[in-house]
C-alpha positions in Angstrom: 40.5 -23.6 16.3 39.8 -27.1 14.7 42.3 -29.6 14.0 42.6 -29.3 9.6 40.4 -32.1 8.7 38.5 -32.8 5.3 35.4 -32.6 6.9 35.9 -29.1 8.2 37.1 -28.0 5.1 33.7 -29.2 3.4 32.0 -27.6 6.8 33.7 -24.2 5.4 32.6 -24.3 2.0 29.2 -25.3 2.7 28.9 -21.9 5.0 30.8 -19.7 2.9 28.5 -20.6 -0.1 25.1 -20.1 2.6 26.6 -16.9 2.7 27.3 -16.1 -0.6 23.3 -16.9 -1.1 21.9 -14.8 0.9 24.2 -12.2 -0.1 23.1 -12.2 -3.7 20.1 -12.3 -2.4 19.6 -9.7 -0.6 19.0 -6.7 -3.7 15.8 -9.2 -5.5 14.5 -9.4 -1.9 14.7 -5.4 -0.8 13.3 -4.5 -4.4 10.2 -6.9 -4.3 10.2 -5.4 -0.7 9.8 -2.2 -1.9 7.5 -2.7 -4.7 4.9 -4.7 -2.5 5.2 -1.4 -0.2 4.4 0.8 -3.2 1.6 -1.5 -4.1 0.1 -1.0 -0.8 0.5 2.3 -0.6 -0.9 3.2 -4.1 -3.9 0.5 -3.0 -4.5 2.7 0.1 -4.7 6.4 -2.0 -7.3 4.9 -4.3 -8.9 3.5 -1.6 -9.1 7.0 0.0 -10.0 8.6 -3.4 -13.4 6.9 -3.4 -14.1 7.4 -0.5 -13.8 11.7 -0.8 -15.6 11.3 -3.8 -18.6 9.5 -2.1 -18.0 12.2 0.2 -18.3 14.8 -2.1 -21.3 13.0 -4.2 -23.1 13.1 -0.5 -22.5 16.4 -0.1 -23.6 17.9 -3.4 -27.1 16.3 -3.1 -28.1 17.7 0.6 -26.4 20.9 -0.7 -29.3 20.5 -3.5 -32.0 19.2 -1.3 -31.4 22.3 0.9 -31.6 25.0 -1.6 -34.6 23.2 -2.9 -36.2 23.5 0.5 -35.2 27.0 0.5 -36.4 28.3 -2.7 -39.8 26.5 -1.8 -40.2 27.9 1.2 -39.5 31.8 -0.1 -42.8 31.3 -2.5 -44.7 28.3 -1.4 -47.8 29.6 -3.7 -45.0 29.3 -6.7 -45.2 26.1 -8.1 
């Protein structure tokens, strides 16, 4: 250990109050943490609700198109 000295006392001090930051820290970090996660994740399930829409819009118009071409072709003389 280090000779007592009043520059290893102000060493000390300076380190202890690092500490004491990043302690106090710590719960403002692992919330804005968590909230840029939730952001993210809430981003991503919009995201994926378009998309199955589009989907779904796609879907309902070849489902029409066929049933069109069906019905035409059971009675091509009714027009």
């Amino acid at each position: 250990m280090a000779e007592p000295t009043p520059l290893n006392g102000q060493i000390t001090d300076a380190v202890t109050q690092s500490n004491v930051t990043v302690l106090g820290s710590a719960p403002a970090t692992a919330l804005g943490s968590l909230l840029q996660v939730t952001a993210h994740a809430m981003g991503l399930m919009m995201e994926n609700a378009v998309s199955n829409q589009q989907q779904m819009a796609i879907l309902g118009q070849a489902v029409t198109a066929s049933a069109v071409a069906a019905v035409t072709k059971a009675n091509p003389d009714a027009r």
